[in-house]
N, C-alpha and C positions, 0 to 999 in steps of 0.2 A: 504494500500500500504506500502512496507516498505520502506525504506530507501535505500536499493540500488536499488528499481525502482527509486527514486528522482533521485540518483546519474547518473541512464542512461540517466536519459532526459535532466538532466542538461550537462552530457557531450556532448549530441546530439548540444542542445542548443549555448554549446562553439563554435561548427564547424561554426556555421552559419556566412558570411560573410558579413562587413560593406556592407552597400548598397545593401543586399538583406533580403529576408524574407523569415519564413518558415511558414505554417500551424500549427498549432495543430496536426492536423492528420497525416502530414508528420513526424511528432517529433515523435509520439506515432506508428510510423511503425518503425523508424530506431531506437528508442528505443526497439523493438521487441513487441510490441503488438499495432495492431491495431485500439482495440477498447477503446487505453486511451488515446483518444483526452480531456475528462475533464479531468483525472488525471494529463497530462500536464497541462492544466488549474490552476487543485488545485498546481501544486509543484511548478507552477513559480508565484502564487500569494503569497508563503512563503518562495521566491528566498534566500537564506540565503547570498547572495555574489554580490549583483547586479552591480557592477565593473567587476565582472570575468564572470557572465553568464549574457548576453543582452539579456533579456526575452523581451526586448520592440521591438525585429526584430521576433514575433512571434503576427501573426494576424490570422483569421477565414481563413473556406476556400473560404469567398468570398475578403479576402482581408481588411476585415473591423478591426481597430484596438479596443482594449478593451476597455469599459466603466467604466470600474472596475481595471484598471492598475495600480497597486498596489502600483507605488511608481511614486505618481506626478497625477494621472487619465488621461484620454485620450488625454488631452490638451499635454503635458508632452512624450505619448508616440511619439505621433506625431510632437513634433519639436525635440527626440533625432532623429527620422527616417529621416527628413529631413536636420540635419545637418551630417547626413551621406547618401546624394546624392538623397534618394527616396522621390519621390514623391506621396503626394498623393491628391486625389479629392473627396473631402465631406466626410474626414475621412476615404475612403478606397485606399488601396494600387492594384496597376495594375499588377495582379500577371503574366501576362504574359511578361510581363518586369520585374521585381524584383523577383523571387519565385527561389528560390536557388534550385539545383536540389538535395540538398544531398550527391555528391561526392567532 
């Protein structure tokens, strides 16, 4: 991948708003390709800015946060999400309440 696919997902990333979440796969469509739901994966695990891009409002598409979250582990991604309003139950997020639509 190069370096300005990073750059698209991470701008994607920016958009996303406190108190909601987006997919992988929704990141890797309005990024322009669909089928780079891991390669979001790999670029927000080498987040280079994690004050300016909140890869921790980006869960599966069942809502469930990462086990592997890069800065802090799951425990971590889960009280930044909660002290920005979302909730969630046994570790996943209610995407039909929370799932940001992308515009």
């Amino acid at each position: 991948m190069s370096e300005n696919s990073y750059e698209r997902i991470y701008d994607i990333v920016k958009q996303i708003p406190k108190g909601k979440v987006a997919t992988y796969g929704l990141v890797a469509r309005l990024a322009g390709n669909p089928r780079w739901s891991r390669v979001v994966g790999y670029a927000l695990h080498v987040n280079p800015d994690p004050a300016s891009i909140p890869c921790h409002r980006v869960a599966n598409r069942f809502g469930q946060v990462s086990s592997a979250f890069a800065f802090g582990g799951e425990n971590m991604q889960i009280r930044l999400l909660e002290s920005e309003g979302v909730t969630l139950t046994d570790g996943r997020v209610d995407l039909s309440e929370y799932l940001w639509d992308g515009l």
